[in-house]
Structures are given as structure tokens and as C-alpha cells.
N, C-alpha and C positions, 0 to 999 in steps of 0.2 A: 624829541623821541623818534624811533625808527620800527618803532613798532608795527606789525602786520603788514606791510613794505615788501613779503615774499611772494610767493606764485599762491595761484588759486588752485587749490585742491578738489574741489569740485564734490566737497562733504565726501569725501570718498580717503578710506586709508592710502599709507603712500603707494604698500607696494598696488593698489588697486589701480592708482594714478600714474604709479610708471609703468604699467603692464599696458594700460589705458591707449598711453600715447605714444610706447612704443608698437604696439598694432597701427594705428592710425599712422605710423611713420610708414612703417613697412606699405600697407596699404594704399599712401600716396605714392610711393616708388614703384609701386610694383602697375599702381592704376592710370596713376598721373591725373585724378581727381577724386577726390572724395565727398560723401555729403555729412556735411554736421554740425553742431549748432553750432553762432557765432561766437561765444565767447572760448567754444573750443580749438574753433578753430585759430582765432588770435594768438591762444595758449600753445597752438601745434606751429606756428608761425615761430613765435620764440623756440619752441625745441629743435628743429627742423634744419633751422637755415646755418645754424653754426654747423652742424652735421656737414652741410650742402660744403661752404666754405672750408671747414676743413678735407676735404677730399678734393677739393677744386686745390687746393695749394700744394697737399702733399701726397706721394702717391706711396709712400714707402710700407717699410713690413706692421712698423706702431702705429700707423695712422690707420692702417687695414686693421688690426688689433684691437683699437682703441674704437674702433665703429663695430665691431663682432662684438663686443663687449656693450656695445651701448644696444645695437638692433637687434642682433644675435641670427639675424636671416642674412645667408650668406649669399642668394639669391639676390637681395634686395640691394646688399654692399659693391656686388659685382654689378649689377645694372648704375648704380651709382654712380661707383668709377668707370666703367667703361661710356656709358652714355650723358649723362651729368654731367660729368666734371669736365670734360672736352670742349660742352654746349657752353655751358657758363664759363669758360674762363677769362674773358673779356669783360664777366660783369660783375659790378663790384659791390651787390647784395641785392635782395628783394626776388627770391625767386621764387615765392608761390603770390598766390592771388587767392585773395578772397571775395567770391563774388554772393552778394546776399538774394535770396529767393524764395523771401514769404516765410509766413510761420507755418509750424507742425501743425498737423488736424489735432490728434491730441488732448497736447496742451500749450499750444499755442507760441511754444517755444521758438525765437529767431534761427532762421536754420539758412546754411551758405554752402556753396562750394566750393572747394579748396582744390586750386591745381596747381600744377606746375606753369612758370611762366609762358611759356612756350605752347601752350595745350591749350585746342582749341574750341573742342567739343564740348556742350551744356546740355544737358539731359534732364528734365522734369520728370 
């Protein structure tokens, strides 16, 4: 059986969950770190880097289209392409990092930082 073998939703309806972590997308591009828990951050890892890779491949009008349609921040698509996809084109996956850094006061929740590879700064 193949059952529940999908993405984690995060008890949260979809469009909650695509609104969710296309924020978090735009906000690693536009930060180049983010703070948030780990298993979202995992989840923002799988959405993220095909993004990454496809802009790193193709530059043309549907590839631009096809990410305005996915981020919808056109600020964030042009940082992409012009900054991104130049850096990484030599490399051939893994471009954020997730570095863990203690739980939330809270509720104790595993909480990380999420950057670009390249990025160097850590902030508590």
C-alpha cells in the first residue's frame, strides 16, 4: 500500500500550507536566512530547491512564468535569476542549509535556521 506517502500538511488546510511556504520561499530570497521549525524547514528544503534548479537551468520567458505563478513576488524571481542562478550554476543540488539551534521557549518546539548555501551570518 502507498498510503500517506504525501507531504506533511502541517494540520493546516492546503491553501493555508501553500500560502505558508510560499512566504517562507519569498522570505529566504529576499533574507537569505530564515528562522523556523525543523520539520518546516525540511518541508521548505523540498519546495525550494527545484525552484532553485530550475532558474539555474533555464532563463527563458516560461521558466520566468512558471516561478511568478509559483512565488507570485516578482522582486524575489529577479533576485533569483539575476543573483542565484549565476552563483549556483556549477552546483549540482543542496542549496539551503539547515542549521538546528535549540527549542522554542514556548513550547519547546525544534527550531533551525534556514539559509542559503553561501550565507554566512547566525543570529540568536
Amino acid at each position: 500500500m502507498n498510503h500517506k506517502n504525501g507531504r506533511n500538511r502541517f494540520n493546516r488546510p492546503t491553501s493555508h500550507y501553500e500560502a505558508m511556504f510560499r512566504n517562507m520561499c519569498i522570505s529566504l530570497l529576499m533574507e537569505e536566512q530564515i528562522k523556523t521549525t525543523v520539520p518546516k524547514a525540511k518541508a521548505l528544503r523540498r519546495i525550494l530547491e527545484p525552484l532553485i534548479t530550475r532558474a539555474k537551468h533555464a532563463s527563458d520567458v516560461a521558466t520566468r512564468r512558471y516561478l511568478i505563478a509559483k512565488l507570485g513576488n516578482k522582486a524575489a524571481i529577479e533576485k533569483l535569476f539575476n543573483t542565484y542562478a549565476p552563483k549556483y550554476k556549477n552546483r549540482p543540488g543542496g542549496y539551503l542549509r539547515i542549521l538546528k539551534c535549540g527549542n522554542r521557549v514556548g513550547d519547546a518546539a525544534p527550531m533551525a535556521y534556514v539559509q542559503l548555501v553561501d550565507f554566512e551570518k547566525v543570529e540568536n
